[in-house]
C-alpha positions in Angstrom: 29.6 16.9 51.1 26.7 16.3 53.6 27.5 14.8 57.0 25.4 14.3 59.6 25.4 12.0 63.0 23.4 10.2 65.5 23.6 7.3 68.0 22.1 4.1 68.1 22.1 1.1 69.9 23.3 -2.6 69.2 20.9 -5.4 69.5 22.9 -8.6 68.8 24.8 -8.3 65.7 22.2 -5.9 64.5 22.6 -1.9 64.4 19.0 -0.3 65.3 18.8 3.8 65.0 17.0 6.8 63.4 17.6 9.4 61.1 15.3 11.9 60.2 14.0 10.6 57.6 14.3 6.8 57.9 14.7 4.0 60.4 17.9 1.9 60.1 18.3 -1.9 61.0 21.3 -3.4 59.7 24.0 -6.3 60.0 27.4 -5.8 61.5 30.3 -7.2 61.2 32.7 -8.2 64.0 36.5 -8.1 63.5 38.8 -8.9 66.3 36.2 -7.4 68.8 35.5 -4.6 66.9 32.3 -3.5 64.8 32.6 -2.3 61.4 29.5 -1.3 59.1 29.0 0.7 55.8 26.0 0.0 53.2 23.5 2.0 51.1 20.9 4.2 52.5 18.5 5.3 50.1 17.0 8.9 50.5 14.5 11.1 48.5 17.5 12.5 46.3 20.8 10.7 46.9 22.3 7.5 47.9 24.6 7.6 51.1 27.1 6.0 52.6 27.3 5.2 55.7 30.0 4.0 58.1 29.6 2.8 61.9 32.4 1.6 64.4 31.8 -0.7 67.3 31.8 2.0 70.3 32.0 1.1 74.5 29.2 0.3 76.4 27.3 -1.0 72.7 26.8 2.7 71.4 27.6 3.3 67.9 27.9 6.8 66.1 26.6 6.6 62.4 28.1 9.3 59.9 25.6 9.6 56.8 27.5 11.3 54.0 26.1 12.0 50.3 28.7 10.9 48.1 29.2 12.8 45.2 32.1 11.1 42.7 32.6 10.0 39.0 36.0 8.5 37.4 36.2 9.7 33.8 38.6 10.8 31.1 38.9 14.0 30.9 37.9 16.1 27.8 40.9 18.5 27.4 43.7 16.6 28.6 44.9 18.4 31.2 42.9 21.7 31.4 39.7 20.5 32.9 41.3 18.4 35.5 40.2 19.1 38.9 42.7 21.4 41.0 42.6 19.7 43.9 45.6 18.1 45.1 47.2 14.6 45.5 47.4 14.6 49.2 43.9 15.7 49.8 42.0 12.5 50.5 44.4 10.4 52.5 42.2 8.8 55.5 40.5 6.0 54.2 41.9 2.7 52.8 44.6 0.4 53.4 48.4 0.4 51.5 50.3 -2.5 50.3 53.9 -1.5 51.7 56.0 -3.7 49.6 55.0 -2.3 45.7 57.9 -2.1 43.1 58.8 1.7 42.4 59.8 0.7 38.8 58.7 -2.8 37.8 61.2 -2.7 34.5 64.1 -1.1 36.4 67.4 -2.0 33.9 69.6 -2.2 37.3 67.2 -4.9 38.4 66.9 -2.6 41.7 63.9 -3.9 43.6 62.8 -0.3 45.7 59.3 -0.3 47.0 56.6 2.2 47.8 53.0 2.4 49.2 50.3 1.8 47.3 46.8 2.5 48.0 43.9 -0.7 47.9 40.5 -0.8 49.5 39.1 -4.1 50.5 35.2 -5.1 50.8 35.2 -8.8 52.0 31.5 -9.3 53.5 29.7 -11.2 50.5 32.8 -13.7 50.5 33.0 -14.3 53.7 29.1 -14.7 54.1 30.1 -17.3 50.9 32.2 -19.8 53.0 34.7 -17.5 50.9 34.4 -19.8 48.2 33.5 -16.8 45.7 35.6 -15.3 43.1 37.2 -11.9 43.3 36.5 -9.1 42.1 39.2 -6.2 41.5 38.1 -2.9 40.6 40.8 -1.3 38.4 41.6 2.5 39.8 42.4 4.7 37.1 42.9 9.2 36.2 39.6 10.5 37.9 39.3 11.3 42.3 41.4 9.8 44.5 39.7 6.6 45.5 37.4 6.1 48.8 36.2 3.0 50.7 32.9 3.5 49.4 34.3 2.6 45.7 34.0 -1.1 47.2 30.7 -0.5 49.1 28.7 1.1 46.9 30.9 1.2 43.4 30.8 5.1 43.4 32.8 6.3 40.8 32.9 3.5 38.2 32.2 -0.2 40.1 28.6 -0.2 41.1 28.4 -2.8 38.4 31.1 -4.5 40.6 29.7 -4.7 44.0 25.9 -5.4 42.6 27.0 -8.7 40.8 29.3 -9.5 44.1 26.5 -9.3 46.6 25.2 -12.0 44.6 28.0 -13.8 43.8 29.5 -13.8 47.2 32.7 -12.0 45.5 35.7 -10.6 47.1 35.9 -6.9 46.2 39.3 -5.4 45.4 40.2 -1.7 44.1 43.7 -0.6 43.8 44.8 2.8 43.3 46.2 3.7 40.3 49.7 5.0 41.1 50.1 8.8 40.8 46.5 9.6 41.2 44.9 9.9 44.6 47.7 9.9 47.4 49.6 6.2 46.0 52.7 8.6 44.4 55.8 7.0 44.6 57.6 9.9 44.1 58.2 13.2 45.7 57.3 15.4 43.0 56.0 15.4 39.5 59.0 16.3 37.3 59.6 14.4 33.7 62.0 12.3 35.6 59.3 11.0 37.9 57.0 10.8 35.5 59.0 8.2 33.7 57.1 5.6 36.4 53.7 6.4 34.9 52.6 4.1 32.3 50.1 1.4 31.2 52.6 -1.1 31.4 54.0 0.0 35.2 50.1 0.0 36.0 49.5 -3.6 34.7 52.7 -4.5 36.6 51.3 -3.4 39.9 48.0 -5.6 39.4 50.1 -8.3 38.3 52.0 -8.1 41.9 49.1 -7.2 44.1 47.5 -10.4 42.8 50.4 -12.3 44.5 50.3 -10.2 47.3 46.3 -10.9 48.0 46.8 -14.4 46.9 49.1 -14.8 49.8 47.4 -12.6 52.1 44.1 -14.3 51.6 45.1 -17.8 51.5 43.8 -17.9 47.8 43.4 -21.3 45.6 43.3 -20.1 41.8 41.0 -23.0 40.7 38.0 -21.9 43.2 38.7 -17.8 43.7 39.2 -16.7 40.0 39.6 -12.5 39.6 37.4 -10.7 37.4 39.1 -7.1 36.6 36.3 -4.2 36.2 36.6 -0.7 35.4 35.2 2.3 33.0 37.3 4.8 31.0 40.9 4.5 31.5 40.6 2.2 34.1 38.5 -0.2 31.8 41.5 -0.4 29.3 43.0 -1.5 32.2 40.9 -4.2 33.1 40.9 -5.3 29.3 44.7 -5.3 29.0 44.7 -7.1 32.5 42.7 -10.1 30.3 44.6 -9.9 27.5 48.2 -9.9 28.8 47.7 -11.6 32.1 45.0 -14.2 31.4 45.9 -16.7 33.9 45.6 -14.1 36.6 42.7 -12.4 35.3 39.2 -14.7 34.4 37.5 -11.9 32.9 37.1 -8.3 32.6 34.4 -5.8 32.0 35.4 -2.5 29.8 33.2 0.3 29.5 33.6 3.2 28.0 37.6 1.7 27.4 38.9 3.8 24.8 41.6 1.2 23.9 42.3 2.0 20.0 45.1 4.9 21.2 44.8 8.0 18.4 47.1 11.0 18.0 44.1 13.1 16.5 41.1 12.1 18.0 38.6 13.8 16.0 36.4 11.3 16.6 35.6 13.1 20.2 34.2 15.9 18.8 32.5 14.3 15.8 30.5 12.2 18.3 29.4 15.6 20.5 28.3 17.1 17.6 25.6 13.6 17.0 24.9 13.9 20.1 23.3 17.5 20.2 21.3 16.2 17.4 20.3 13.0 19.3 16.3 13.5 19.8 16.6 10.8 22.7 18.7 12.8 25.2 16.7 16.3 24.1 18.7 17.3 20.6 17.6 18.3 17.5 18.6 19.1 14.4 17.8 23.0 15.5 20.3 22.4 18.3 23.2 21.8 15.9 22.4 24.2 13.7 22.8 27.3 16.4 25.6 25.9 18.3 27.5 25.9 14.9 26.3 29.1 14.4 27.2 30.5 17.7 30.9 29.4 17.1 31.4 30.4 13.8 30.2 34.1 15.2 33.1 33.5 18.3 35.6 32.8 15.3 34.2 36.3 13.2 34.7 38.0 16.3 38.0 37.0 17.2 39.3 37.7 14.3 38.5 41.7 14.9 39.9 44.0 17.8 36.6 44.7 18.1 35.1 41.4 18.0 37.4 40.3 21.0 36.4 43.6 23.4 33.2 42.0 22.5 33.7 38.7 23.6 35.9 39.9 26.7 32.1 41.9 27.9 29.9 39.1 27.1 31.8 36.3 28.8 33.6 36.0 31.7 37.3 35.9 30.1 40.3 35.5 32.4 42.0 39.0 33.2 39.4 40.9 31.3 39.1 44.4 33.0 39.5 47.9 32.2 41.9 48.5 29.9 43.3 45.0 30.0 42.6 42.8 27.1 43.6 39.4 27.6 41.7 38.3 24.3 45.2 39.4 22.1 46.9 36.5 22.9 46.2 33.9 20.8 46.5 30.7 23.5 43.6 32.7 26.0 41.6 33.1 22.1 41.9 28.7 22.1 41.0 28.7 25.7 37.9 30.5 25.4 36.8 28.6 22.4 37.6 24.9 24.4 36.2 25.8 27.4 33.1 26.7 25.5 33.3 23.7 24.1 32.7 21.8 27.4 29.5 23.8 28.0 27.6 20.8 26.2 28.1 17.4 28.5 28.1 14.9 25.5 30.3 12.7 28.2 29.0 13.6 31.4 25.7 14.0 30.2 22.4 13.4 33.5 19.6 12.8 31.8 17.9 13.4 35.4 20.0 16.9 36.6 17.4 19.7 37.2 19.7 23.0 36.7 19.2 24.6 33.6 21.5 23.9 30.8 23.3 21.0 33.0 23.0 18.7 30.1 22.0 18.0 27.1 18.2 18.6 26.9 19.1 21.5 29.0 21.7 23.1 26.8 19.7 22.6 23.8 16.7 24.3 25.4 18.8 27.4 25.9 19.8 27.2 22.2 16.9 27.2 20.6 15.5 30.0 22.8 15.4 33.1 20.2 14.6 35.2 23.6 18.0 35.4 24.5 19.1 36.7 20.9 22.0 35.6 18.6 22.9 31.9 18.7 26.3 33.7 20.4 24.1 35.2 23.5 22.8 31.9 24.0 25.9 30.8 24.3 26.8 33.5 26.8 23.6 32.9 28.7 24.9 28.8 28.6 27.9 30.1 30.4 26.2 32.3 32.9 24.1 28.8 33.8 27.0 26.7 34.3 29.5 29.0 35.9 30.1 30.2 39.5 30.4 33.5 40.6 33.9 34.2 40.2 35.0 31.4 37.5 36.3 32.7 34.1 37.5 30.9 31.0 39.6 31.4 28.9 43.1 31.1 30.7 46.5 32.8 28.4 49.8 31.9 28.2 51.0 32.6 31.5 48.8 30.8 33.3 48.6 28.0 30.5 52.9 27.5 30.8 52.3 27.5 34.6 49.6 25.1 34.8 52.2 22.7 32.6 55.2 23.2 34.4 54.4 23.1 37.9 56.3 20.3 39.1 55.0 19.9 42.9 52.9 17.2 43.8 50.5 20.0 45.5 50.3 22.1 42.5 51.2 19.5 39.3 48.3 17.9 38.8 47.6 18.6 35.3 50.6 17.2 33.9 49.8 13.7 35.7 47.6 12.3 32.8 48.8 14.9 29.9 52.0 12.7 30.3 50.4 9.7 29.7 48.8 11.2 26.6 52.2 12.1 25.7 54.0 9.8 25.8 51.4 6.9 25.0 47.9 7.9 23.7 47.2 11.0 22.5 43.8 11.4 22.8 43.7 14.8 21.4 40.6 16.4 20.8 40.8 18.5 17.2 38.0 20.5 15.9 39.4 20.7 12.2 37.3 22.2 9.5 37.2 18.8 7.4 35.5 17.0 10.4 31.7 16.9 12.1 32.9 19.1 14.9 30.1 21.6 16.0 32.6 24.0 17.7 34.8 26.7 16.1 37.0 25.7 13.1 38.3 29.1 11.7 40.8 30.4 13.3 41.7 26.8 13.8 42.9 26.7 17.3 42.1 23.3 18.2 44.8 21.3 16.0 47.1 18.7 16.8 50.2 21.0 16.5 48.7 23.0 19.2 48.1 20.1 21.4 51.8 18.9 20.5 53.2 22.5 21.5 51.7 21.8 25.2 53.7 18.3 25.0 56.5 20.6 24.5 56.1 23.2 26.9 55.2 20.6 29.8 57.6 18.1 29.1 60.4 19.6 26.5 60.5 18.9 23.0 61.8 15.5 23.1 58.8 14.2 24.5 56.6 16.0 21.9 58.2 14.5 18.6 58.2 11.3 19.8 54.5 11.5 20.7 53.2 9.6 17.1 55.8 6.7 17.6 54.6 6.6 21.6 50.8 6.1 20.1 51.8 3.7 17.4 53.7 1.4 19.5 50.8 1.4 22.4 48.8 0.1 19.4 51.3 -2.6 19.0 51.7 -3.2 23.1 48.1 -3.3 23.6 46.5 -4.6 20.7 44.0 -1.2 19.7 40.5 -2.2 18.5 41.8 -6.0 17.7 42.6 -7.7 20.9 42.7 -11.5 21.2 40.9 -13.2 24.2 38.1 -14.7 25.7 35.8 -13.4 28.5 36.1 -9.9 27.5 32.9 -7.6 27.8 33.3 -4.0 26.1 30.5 -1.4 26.7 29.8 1.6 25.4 27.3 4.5 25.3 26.0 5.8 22.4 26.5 9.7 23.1 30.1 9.0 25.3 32.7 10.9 23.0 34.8 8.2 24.0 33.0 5.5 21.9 34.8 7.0 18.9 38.0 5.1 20.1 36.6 2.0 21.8 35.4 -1.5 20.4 31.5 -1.5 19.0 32.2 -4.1 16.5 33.6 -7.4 18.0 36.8 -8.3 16.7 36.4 -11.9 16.6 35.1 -14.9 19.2 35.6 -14.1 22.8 35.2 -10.8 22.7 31.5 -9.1 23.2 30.5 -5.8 23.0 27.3 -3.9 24.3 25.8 -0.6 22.9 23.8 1.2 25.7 21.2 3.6 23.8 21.4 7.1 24.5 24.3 6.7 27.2 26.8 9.0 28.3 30.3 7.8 29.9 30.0 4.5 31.4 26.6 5.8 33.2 25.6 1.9 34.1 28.8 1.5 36.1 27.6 4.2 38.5 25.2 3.5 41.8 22.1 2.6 40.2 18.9 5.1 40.4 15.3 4.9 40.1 16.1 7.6 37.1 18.0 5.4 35.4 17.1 4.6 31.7 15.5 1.5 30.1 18.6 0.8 28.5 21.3 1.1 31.4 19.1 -1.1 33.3 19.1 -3.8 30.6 23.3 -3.2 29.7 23.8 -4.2 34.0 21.6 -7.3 33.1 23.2 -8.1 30.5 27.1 -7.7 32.5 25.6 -9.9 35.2 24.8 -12.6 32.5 28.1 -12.6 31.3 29.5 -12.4 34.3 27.5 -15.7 35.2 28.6 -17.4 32.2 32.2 -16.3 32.5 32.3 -18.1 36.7 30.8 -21.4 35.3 34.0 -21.9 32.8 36.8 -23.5 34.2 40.0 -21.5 34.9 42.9 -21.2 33.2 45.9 -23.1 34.4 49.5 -21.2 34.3 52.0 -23.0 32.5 51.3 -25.7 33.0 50.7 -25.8 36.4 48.3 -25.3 39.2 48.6 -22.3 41.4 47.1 -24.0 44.6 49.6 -26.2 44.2 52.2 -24.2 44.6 54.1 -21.9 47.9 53.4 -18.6 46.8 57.3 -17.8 47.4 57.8 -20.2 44.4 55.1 -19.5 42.7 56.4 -17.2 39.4 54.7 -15.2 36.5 56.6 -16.3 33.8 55.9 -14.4 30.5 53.0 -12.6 32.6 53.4 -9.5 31.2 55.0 -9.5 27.5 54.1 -6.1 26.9 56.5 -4.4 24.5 60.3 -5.0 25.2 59.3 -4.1 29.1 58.8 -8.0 30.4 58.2 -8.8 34.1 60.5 -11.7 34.6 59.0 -14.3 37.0 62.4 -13.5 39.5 60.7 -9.9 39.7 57.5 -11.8 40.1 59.0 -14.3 43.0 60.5 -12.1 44.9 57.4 -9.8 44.9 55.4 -13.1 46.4 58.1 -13.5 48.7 57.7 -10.0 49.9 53.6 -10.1 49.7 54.3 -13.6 52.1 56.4 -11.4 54.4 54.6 -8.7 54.6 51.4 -10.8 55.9 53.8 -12.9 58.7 55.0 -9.5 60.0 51.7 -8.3 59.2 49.5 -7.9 61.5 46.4 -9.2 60.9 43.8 -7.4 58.9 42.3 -4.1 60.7 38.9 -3.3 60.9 39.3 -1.1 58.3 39.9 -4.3 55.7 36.4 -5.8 56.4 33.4 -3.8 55.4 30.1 -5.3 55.6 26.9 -4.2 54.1 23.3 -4.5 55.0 22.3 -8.0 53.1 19.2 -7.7 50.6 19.1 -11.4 50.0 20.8 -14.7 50.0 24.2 -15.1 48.3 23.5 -16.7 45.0 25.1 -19.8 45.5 24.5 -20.8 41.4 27.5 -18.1 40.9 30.5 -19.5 42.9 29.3 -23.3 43.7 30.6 -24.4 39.8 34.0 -23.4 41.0 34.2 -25.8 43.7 33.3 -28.8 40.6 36.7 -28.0 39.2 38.8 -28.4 42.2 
């Protein structure tokens, strides 16, 4: 990350400086006498972020930092997760103090924690606050920063464009156990019993009430439209579908919601995607990737072969006369992390180092220079690879990656318990299927996925997994869900299509196909890069959007919320999601607490309002309809 600083001067409610490569003249924002600013400043290469405080004397200090940050699922379930730890971004954002700990507790106990939520409230308050709200659903990737409601890094972009328009409150709440909201001290199978969908969906459900509350909220005029890509957009779908008098709308991309124990589908799609002549495949491309792992699987097969492999790539524990290739868990290592060489999910049309996607990889397969399909593979790795990384991790450090328990260590088993114990997710490469990678041996199968259940979690959790992904199916409603105002989107190369909706379902429910997109690459900050098609799919949110804010709401049984005290005000059957039901006392006395927690409260910091430098005139055609059905 880039920082860099200078000062400048405040000229009314205007902020007037220099960088060194542009001029600056923004709108603040004044809260309680002090000055809060953050907005988008557009350099040759990267968008920024930048965040200014009211100083004394009218001076101001401006950070500029490039932001760099992408929520998505990750490939392997828990081996390509990121190593850094839960407690590392913890400076930014405000927490809701008065959370349920277990929102199904059979004791009825009513313990709390602190959750993590970001608030961006400068279009609705330049709207007469008379626009809807919009809640960016957190999900598995980075820990969440106040720039996910300023510029939408990460997966909300979508989000904050439409609200600059719309004059929309902007929400994102943090996904508890990922980032620093963990309401538990460590990350044992015990704890780990809090993590779920349906705990998840809970916690939206209760930090409605507590904005509601906080924000003097009328349902009829500030309806909540729920956003989010990857796991976070099954969020935001199941948000619709289970809470729909809470939630308006929702936009899912990339929302693998059809939960599969043997996702084959993930690797079938990777391997149409190297063929894919509009992201830089070919037929050609296939052809030697298959090649070059069917030679890995000769060669591990051999004592020979694997001294090979252990010179030609850069294998964990590979030195001298130790020969880490004879155990058979670092053989499936090496052949998965391979795998991942070719960014089917992450794929940047636009990156410039070599092999860094698609077209990139490609290139360096179909370059006979470098020798056998299996040294282009080896010169792939060298591309992609720092100095010092190695792949192909064995047993020891496999059962110690899955058992660590601490909440600085642990992260790995955060969301490989959730495909444990509800999705699966697992991505097979079996022999029968249109996976490009290595098939014989047959390492990647869904007994050995199953086996990691069991060493992370015990065996328990690892023969139940098929009944856990059969009754999410149930819960959640898979690739059939019933509702209206419901948006799915999904790129054509995103492995994760494979187990989302393409096909509407019935009336109510849309879909989008993005042409040659990876992961949910329109929900990002837009560039002047950006495709054809991604340009047209955030068009085509924003008329849906539209159309969704000019329908009248939904009214809760039976009632009106405005009409209501929001310590009376209950959820009902809110979330009927399996045999787990939030009962509206759960539900009152969490409005009760929200209502309490605002009187004692304090009033909002200046860390809760976070303006941004206005490109136009709120779009008054977007929110003035809701005022009609008050």
């Amino acid at each position: 990350m880039l920082t860099s600083s200078f000062e400048a001067t405040t000229v009314g409610d205007h902020l007037v400086g220099q960088t060194s490569e542009q001029s600056i003249d923004v709108t603040l924002c004044g809260i309680d006498g002090d000055f809060i600013l953050a907005g988008l400043l557009r350099g040759r290469q990267h968008s920024v972020q930048f965040v200014v405080e009211h100083m004394p004397g009218c001076r101001a200090l401006l950070l500029v930092l490039h932001v760099c940050a992408a929520t998505a699922l990750p490939s392997h379930p828990w081996r390509s997760r990121s190593h850094k730890t839960l407690r590392e971004e913890s400076s930014s954002g405000l927490f809701f103090e008065s959370q349920l700990i277990d929102h199904f507790a059979p004791d009825g106990s009513r313990h709390t924690w602190r959750q993590r939520y970001f608030v961006n409230d400068t279009f609705w308050i330049a709207s007469g606050r008379a626009g809807p709200v919009f809640l960016c659903v957190g999900g598995e990737g980075s820990p969440l920063s106040q720039s996910v409601v300023v510029t939408g890094d990460g997966h909300c972009a979508d989000a904050v464009t439409i609200a600059s328009r719309a004059g929309a409150l902007v929400l994102a709440l943090e996904h508890r156990f990922y980032g620093v909201s963990v309401p538990t001290a460590d990350l044992t199978s015990q704890s780990l019993q809090l993590l779920s969908a349906q705990q998840a969906l809970a916690d939206i459900a209760v930090f409605h009430s507590f904005i509601t509350a906080r924000y003097q909220l009328d349902r009829l005029r500030h309806r909540w439209l729920a956003f989010g890509g990857s796991y976070p957009g099954m969020l935001a779908a199941w948000s619709r579908t289970l809470m729909p008098h809470l939630i308006h709308g929702a936009v899912a991309s990339s929302a693998p919601v059809g939960a599969v124990l043997n996702y084959r589908g993930y690797n079938d799609v990777v391997g149409a995607a190297l063929e894919t002549h509009a992201v830089g495949g070919s037929s050609e491309c296939g052809t030697m990737v298959r090649a070059a792992f069917a030679d890995l699987g000769s060669r591990l097969k051999t004592v020979a072969g694997r001294r090979m492999l252990e010179t030609l790539f850069p294998v964990c524990n590979a030195s001298g006369t130790v020969t880490p290739l004879e155990d058979e868990v670092a053989q499936r290592s090496l052949a998965e992390d391979l795998s991942y060489l070719f960014p089917a999910q992450s794929n940047d049309p636009t990156c410039a180092s070599p092999g860094c996607n698609i077209a990139g990889a490609c290139h360096l397969m179909r370059d006979s220079s470098l020798g056998s399909p299996l040294q282009r593979l080896a010169a792939l790795a060298a591309t992609q690879l720092s100095p010092g990384d190695c792949i192909g991790e064995g047993r020891e450090a496999t059962t110690a990656a899955l058992t660590n328990t601490t909440l600085e260590g642990g992260i790995a088993r955060i969301w490989f318990w959730q495909t444990c114990t509800q999705f699966g997710f697992y991505q097979t490469c079996d022999p029968d299927s249109q996976c490009p990678f290595m098939s014989e041996p047959h390492f990647s199968t869904l007994d050995a996925n199953l086996a990691d259940c069991a060493t992370a979690f015990g065996p328990e959790v690892a023969s139940s997994v098929s009944t856990a992904v059969a009754a999410a199916l149930v819960t959640f409603g898979g690739l059939t869900p019933s509702a209206t105002r419901l948006l799915f989107v999904n790129g054509e190369i995103d492995p994760w299509r494979a187990a989302s909706i393409s096909v509407s379902p019935g009336a109510g429910v849309d879909v989008q196909w993005v042409a040659g997109a990876s992961h949910h690459a329109w929900t990002h900050p837009p560039k002047r890069s950006d495709s054809s098609a991604i340009v047209a799919a955030r068009r085509r949110i924003e008329a849906d959007v539209r159309a969704w804010l000019r329908e009248p709401a939904n009214t809760p049984l039976g009632s009106v919320w405005g009409e209501q005290t929001a310590g009376s005000w209950t959820l009902g059957s809110v979330i009927n999601i399996g045999a787990a039901i939030l009962n509206s006392a759960v539900a009152g006395a969490m409005a009760v607490l929200a209502v309490q927690s605002c009187r004692q409260g304090r009033r909002a910091s200046s860390d809760e309002v976070v303006a941004q430098p206005r490109t136009g005139q709120i779009d008054d055609s977007l929110h003035a309809p809701l005022l009609e059905h008050t």
